[in-house]
C-alpha positions, 0 to 999 in steps of 0.5 A: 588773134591778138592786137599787135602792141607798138611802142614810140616817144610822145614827143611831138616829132613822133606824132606823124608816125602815130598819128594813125593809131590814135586816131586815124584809121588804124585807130583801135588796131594796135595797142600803142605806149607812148613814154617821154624816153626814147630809151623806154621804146627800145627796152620795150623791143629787147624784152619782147613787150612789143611787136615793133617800136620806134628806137633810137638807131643806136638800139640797133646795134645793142637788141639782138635779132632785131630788122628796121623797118624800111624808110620810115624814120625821126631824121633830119637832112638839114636841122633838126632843132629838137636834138641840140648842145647849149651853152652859157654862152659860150663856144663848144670849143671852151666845154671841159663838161657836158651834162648828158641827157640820157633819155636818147642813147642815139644822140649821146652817143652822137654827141660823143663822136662830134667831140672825139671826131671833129673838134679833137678832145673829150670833156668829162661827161655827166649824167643828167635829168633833162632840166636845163637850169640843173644841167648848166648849173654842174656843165659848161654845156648841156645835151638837151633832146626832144620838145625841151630843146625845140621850145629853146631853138630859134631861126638862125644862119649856120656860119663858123668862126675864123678857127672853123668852129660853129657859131650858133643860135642865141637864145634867153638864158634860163634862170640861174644861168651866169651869162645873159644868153645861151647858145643853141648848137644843132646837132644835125648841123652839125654832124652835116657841116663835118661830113656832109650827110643826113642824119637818122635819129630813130627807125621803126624796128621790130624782132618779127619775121613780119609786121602785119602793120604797114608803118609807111602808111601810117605815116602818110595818113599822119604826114596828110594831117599835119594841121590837126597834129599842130592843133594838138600841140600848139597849146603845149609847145607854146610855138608860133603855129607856122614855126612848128608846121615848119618844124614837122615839115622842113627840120624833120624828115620822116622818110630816109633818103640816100644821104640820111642812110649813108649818115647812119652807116658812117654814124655806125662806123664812127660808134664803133671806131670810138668803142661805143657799140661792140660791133658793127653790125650790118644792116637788115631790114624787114622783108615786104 
């Protein structure tokens, strides 16, 4: 029989739901690719390349035949840190341009729906490589996803403005930026304060009838070794180890609680209203 083959990102939010394959106890079981761009997993699963991949939700709505495996997810209930707009210093209210990361379909099309839907007008978007000097240099504000935006983010206190817009997080500004800071906007909380919801950025899916991986479990024994998962990242990261101990275990939530899939069927809802998705497709998921 041969050994199932998965696919996820290797940033370092996915590393509790791999953790197992390379080097727990389904170590050896499956065949595991790991690529910087969430978009290169979803690919992997139209093609039939793998039995099942950790996507972007929004992969969802676009491979045909596809189930979500249930309740494990890349979410977040609260903050995420790792899926942010920044600016050069300035509000998201003054962005005519944003430089999109394309690497995440799930968090541009997000982004496009917190402009169209919450703050009332569309800025010209840009396609971009994820470089942040690069990005701000062609855009008022740059969408920046994965372990580049999570080296930027920094502790902050969600507050808005008196015209109801988010105040955000200031951080150093990279190199050849004009202004003296940039500012660091949260996606997740920002999805939150405008609908009160979760949110879901990406779910184990699969096109078979059944897995014979059990990914919940998986996801356990990664969750029970969180400080070895630290110890591998610490170095690259160059985060403070309690900062990212926290960032893994408080800013994202690897388990999908009511909240969070109620954000990700109005999430679908509002793609489709903004003629982002051809449909709504409803959700399945794959039989125990």
């Amino acid at each position: 029989m041969p050994v199932p083959r998965i696919s996820a990102s290797s940033y370092s939010n996915t590393a509790p739901l791999v953790w197992s394959f390379l080097y727990g106890q389904n170590h050896g079981k499956v065949e595991i690719i790991l690529d910087t761009a969430p978009a290169r997993s979803a690919e992997l699963l139209a093609q039939n390349r793998v039995d099942a991949a950790l996507v972007p939700v929004i992969a969802y709505q676009t491979i045909e035949d596809v189930r979500l495996v249930p309740d494990v997810c890349v979410g977040a209930r609260e903050r995420v840190r790792s899926v942010a707009l920044i600016t050069k210093g300035g509000d998201l209210s003054a962005a005519r341009s944003v430089a999109l990361d394309v690497s995440s379909k799930t968090s541009v099309t997000l982004t496009k729906i917190i402009f169209r839907e919450f703050f009332g007008f569309e800025p010209q978007w840009i396609e971009s490589a994820p470089d942040l000097d690069q990005m701000l240099g062609e855009a008022d504000c740059a969408l920046l996803i994965g372990d580049p935006a999570l080296k930027l983010s920094v502790p902050y206190a969600p507050l808005l403005s008196e015209e109801g817009w988010p105040k955000a997080g200031v951080v150093e500004a990279a190199e050849g930026t004009d202004d003296g800071e940039l500012r660091f906007f949260d996606l997740a909380e920002l999805w939150k304060q405008h609908t009160g919801l979760g949110f879901v950025f990406a779910m184990w899916m699969t096109r078979k009838e059944s897995l014979e991986i059990d990914l919940a479990a998986a996801r356990d024994e990664g969750l029970a070794n969180i400080d070895e998962i630290v110890s591998n990242y610490e170095k690259e990261l160059k985060l403070p180890r309690a900062e990212f101990k926290t960032y893994l275990t408080e800013n994202i939530s690897y388990s999908v609680d009511d909240s969070m899939q109620k954000g990700m069927e109005l999430y679908f809802q509002l793609a489709a209203k903004n003629g982002l998705i051809a449909e709504n497709k409803p959700l399945r998921f794959l039989s125990a």
